[in-house]
N, CA, C and O atoms as a Maestro MAE file, in Angstrom:
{
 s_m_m2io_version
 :::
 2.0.0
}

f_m_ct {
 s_m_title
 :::
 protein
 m_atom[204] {
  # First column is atom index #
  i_m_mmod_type
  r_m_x_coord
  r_m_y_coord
  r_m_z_coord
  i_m_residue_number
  s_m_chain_name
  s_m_pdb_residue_name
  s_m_pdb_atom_name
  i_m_atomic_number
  :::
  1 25 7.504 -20.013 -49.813 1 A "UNK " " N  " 7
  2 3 6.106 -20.047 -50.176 1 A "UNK " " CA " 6
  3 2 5.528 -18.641 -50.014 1 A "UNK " " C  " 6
  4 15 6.005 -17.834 -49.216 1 A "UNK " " O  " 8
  5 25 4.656 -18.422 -50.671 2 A "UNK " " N  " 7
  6 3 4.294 -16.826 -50.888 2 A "UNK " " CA " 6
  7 2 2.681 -16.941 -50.085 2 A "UNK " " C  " 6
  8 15 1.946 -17.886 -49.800 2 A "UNK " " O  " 8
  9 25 2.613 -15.624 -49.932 3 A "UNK " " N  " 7
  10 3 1.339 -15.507 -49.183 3 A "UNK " " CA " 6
  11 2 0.036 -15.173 -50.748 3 A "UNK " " C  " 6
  12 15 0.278 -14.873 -51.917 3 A "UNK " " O  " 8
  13 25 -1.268 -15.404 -50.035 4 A "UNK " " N  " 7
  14 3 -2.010 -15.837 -51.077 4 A "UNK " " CA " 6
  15 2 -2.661 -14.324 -50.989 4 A "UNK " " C  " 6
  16 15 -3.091 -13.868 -49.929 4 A "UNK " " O  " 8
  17 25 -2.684 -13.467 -52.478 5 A "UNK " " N  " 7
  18 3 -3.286 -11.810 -51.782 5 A "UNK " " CA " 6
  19 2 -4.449 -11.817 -51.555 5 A "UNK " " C  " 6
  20 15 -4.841 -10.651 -51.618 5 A "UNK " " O  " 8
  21 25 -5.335 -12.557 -51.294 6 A "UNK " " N  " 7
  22 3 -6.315 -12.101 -50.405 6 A "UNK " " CA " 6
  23 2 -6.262 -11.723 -48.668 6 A "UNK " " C  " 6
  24 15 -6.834 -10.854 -48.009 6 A "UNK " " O  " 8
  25 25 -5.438 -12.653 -48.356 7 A "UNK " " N  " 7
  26 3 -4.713 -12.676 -47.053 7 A "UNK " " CA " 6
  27 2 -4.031 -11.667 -46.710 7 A "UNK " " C  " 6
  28 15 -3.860 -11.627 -45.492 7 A "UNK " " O  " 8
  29 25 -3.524 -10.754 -47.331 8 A "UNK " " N  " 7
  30 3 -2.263 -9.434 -47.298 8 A "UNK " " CA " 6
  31 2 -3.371 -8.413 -46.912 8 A "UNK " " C  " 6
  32 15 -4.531 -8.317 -47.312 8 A "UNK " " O  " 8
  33 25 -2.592 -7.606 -45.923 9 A "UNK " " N  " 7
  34 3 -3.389 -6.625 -45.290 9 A "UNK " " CA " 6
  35 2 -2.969 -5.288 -46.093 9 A "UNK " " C  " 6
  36 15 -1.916 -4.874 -46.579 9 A "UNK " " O  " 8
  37 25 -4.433 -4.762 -45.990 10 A "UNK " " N  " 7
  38 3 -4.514 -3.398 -47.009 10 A "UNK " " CA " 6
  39 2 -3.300 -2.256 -46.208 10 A "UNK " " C  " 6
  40 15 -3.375 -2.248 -44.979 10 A "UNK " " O  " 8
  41 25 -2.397 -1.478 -46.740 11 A "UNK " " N  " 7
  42 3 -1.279 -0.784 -46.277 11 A "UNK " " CA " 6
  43 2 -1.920 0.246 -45.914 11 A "UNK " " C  " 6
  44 15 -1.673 0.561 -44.749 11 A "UNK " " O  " 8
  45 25 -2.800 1.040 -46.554 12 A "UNK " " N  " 7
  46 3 -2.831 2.202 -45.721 12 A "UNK " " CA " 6
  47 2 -4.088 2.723 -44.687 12 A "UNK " " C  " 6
  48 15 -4.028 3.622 -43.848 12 A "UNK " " O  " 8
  49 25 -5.021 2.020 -44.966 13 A "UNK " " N  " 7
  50 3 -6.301 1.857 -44.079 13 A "UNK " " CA " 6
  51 2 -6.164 1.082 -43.285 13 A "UNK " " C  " 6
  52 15 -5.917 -0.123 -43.322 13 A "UNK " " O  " 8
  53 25 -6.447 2.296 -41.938 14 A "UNK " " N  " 7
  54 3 -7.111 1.086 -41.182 14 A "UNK " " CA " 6
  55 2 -8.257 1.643 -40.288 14 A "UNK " " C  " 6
  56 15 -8.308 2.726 -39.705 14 A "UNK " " O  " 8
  57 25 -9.371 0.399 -40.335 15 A "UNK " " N  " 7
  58 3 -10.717 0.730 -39.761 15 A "UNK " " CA " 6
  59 2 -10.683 0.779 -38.496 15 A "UNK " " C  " 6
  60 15 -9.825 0.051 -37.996 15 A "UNK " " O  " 8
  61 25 -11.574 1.629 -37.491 16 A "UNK " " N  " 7
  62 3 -11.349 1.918 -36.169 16 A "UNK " " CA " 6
  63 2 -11.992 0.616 -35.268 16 A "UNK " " C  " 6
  64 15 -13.141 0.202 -35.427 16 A "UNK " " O  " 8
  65 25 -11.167 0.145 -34.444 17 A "UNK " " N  " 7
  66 3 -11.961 -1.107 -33.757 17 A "UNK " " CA " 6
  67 2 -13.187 -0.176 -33.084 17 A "UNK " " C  " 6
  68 15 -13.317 1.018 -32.814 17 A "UNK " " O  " 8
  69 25 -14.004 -1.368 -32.965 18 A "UNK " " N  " 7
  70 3 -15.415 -1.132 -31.508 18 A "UNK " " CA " 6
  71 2 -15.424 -1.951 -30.956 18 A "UNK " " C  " 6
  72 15 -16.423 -1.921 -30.238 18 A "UNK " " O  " 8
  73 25 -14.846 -2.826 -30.800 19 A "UNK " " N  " 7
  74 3 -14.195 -3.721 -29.533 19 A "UNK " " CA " 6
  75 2 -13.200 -3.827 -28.852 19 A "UNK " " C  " 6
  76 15 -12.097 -4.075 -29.341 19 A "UNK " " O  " 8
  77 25 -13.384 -3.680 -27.758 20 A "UNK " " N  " 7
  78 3 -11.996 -3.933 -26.594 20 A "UNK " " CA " 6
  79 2 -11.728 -5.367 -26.238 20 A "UNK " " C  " 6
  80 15 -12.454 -6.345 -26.062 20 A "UNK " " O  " 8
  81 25 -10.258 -5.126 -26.187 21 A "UNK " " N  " 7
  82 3 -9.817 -6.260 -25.259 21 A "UNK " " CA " 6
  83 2 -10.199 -6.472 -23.665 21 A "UNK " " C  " 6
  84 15 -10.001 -5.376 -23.139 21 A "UNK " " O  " 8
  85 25 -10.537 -7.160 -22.938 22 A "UNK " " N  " 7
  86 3 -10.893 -7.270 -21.412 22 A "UNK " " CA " 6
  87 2 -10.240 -6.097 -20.559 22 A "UNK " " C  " 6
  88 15 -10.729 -5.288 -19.770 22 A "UNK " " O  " 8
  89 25 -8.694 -6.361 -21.112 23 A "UNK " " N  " 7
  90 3 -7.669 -5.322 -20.712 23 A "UNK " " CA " 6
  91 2 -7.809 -4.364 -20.778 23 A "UNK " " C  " 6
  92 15 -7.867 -3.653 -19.774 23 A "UNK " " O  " 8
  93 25 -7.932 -3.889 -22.052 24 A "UNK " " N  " 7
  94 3 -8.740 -2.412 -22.110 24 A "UNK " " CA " 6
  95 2 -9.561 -2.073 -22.034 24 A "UNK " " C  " 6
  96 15 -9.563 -0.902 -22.415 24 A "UNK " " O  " 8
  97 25 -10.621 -2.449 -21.670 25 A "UNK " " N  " 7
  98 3 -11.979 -2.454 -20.916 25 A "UNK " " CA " 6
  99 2 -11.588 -1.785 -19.433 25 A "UNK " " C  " 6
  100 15 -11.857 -0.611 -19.178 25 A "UNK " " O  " 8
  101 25 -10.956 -2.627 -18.540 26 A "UNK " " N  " 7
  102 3 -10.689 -2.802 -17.286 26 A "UNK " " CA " 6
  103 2 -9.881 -1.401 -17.025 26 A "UNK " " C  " 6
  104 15 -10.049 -0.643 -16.070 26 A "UNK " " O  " 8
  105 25 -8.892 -1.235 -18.196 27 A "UNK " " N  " 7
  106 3 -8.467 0.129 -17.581 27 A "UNK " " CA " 6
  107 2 -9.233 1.539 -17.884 27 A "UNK " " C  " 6
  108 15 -9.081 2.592 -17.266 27 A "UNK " " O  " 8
  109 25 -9.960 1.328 -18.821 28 A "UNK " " N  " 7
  110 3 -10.765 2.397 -19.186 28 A "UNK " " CA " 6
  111 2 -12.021 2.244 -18.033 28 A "UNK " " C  " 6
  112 15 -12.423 3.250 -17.448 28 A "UNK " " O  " 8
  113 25 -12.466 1.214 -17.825 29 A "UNK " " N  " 7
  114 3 -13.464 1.894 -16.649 29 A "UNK " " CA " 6
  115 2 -12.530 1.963 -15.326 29 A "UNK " " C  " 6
  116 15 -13.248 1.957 -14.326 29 A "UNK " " O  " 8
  117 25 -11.804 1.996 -15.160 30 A "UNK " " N  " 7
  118 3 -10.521 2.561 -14.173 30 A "UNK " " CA " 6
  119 2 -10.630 4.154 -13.859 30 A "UNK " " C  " 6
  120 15 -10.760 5.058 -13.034 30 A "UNK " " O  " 8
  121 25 -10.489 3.789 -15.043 31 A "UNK " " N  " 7
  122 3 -10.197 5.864 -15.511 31 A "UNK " " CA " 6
  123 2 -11.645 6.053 -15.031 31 A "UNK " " C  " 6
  124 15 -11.604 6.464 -13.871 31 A "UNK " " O  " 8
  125 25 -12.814 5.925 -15.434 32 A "UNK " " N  " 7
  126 3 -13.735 6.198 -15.212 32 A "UNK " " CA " 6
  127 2 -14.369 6.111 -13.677 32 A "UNK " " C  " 6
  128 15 -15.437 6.554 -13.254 32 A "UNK " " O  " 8
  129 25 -13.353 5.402 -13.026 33 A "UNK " " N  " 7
  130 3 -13.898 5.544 -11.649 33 A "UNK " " CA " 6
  131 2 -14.912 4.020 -11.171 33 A "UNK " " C  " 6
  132 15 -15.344 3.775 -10.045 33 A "UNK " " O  " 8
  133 25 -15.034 3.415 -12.076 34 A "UNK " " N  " 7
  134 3 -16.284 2.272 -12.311 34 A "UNK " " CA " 6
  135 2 -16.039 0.747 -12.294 34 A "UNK " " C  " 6
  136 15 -16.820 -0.160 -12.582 34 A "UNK " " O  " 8
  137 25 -14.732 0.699 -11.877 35 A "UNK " " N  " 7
  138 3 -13.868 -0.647 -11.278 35 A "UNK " " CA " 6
  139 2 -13.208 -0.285 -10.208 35 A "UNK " " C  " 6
  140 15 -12.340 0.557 -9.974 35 A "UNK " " O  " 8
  141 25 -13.983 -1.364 -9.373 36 A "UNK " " N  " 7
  142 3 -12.808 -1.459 -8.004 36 A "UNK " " CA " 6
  143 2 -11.972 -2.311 -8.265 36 A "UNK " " C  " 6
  144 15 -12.200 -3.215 -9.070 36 A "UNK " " O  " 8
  145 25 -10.437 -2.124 -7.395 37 A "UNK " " N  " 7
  146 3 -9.797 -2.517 -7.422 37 A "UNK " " CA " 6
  147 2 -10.376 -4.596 -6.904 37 A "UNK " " C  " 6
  148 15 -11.305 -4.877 -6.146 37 A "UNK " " O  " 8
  149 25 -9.688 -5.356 -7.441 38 A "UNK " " N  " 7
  150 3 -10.188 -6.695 -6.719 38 A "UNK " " CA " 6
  151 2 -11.525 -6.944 -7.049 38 A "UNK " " C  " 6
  152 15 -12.250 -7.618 -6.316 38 A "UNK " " O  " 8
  153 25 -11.951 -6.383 -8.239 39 A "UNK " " N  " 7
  154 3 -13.821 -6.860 -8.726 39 A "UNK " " CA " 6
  155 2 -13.013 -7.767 -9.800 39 A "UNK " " C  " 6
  156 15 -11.949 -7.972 -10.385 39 A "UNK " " O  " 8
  157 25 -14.541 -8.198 -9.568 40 A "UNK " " N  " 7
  158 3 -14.570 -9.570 -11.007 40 A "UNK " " CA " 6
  159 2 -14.206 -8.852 -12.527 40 A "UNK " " C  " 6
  160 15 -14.508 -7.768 -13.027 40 A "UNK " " O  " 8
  161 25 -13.481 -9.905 -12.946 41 A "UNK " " N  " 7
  162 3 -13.401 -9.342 -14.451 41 A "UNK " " CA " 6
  163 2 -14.193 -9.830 -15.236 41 A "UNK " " C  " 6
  164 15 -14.262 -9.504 -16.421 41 A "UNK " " O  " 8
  165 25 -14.980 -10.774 -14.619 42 A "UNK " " N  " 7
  166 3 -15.591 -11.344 -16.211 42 A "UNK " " CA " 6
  167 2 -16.993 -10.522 -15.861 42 A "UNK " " C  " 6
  168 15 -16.962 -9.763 -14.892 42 A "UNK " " O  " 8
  169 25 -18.036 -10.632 -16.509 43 A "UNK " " N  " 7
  170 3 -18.924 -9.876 -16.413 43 A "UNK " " CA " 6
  171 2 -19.260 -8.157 -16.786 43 A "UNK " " C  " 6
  172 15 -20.347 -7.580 -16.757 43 A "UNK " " O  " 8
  173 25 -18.170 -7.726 -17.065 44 A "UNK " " N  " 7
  174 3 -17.856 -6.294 -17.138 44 A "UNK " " CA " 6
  175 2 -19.120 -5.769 -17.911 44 A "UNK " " C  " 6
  176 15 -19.842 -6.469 -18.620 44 A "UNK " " O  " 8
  177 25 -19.303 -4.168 -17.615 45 A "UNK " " N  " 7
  178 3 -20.042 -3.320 -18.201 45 A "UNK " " CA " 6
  179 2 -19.873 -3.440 -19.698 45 A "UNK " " C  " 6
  180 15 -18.955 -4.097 -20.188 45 A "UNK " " O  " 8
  181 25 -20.840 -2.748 -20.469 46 A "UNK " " N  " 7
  182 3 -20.328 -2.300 -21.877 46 A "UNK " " CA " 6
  183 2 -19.407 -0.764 -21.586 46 A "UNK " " C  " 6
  184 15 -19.352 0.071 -20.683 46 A "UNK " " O  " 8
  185 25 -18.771 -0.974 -22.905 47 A "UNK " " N  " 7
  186 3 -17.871 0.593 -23.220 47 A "UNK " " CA " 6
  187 2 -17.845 0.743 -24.309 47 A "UNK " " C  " 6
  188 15 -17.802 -0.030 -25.266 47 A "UNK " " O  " 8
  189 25 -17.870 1.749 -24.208 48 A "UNK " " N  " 7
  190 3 -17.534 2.591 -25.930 48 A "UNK " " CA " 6
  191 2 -15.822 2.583 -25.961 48 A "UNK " " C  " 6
  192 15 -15.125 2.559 -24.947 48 A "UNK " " O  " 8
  193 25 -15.401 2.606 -27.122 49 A "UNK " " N  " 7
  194 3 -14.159 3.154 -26.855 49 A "UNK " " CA " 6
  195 2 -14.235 4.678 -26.890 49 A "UNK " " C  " 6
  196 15 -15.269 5.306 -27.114 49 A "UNK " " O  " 8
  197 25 -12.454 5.467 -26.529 50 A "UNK " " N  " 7
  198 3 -12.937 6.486 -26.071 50 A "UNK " " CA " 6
  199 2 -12.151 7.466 -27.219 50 A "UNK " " C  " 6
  200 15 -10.964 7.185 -27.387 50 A "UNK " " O  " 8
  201 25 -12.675 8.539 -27.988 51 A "UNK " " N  " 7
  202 3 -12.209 8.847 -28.892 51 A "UNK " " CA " 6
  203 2 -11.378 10.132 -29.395 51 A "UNK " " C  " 6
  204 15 -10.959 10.182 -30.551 51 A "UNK " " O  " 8
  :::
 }
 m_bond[203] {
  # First column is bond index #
  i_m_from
  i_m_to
  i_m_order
  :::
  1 1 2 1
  2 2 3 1
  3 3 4 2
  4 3 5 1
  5 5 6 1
  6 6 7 1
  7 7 8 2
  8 7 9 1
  9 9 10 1
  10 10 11 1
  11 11 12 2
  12 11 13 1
  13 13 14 1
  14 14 15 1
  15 15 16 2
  16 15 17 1
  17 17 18 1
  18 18 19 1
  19 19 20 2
  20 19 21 1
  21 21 22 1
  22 22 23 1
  23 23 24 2
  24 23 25 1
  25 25 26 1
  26 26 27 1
  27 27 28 2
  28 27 29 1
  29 29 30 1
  30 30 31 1
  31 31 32 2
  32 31 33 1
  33 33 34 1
  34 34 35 1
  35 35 36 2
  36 35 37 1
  37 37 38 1
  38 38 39 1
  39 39 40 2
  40 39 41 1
  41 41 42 1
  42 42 43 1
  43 43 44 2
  44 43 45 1
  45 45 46 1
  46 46 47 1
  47 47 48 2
  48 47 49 1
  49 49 50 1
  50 50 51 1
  51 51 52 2
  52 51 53 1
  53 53 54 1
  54 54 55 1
  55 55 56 2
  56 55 57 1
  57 57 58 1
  58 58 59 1
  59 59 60 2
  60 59 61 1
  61 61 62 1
  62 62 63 1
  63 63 64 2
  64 63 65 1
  65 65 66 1
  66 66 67 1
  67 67 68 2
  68 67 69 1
  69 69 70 1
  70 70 71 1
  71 71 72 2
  72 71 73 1
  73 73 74 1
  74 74 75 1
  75 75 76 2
  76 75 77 1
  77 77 78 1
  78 78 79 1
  79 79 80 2
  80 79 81 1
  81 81 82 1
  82 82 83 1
  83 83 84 2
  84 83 85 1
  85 85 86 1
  86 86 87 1
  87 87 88 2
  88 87 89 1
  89 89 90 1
  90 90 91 1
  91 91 92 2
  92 91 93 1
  93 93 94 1
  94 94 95 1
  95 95 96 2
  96 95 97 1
  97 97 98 1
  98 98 99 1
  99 99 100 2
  100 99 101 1
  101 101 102 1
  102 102 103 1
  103 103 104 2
  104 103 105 1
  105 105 106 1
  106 106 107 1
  107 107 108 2
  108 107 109 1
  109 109 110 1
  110 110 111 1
  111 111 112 2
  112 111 113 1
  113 113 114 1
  114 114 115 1
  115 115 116 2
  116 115 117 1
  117 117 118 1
  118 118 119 1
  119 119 120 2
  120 119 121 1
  121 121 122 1
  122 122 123 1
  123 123 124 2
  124 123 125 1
  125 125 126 1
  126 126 127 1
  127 127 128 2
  128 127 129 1
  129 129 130 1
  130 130 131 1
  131 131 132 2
  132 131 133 1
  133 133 134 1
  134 134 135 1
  135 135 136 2
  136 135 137 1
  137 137 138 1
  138 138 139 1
  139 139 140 2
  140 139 141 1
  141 141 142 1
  142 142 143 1
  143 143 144 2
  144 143 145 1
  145 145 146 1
  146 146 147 1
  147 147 148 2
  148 147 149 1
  149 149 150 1
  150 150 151 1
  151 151 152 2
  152 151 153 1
  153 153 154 1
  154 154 155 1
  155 155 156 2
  156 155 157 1
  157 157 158 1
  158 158 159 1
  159 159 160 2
  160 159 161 1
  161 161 162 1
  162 162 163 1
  163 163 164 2
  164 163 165 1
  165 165 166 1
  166 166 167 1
  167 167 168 2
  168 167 169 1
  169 169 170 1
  170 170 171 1
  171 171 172 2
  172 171 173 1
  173 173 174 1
  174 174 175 1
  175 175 176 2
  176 175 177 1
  177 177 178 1
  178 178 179 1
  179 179 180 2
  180 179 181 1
  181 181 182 1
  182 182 183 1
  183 183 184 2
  184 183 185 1
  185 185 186 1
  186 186 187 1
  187 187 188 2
  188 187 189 1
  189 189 190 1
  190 190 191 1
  191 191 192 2
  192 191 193 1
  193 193 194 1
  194 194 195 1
  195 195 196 2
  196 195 197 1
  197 197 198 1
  198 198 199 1
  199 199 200 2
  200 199 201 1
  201 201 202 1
  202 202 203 1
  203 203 204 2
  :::
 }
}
């Protein structure tokens, strides 16, 4: 069965996310100094990603 081309992802673009995963959230405010070790994860700051 074939895939339907609207569904097929464009080959050579690709747009820059502005959303993080939790994960990468958590280590980027790491880096930043702005997570302690053993804090809550849910609730987190906003972030930019970093560019």
């Amino acid at each position: 069965m074939s895939q339907h081309p609207s569904l097929k992802t464009g080959g050579g673009t690709t747009a820059k996310r502005t959303v993080l995963k939790r994960f990468e959230r958590v280590e980027l405010l790491r880096k930043r100094g702005e997570f302690k070790e053993g804090g809550r994860i849910t609730g987190l700051k906003k972030t930019k990603p970093e560019e």
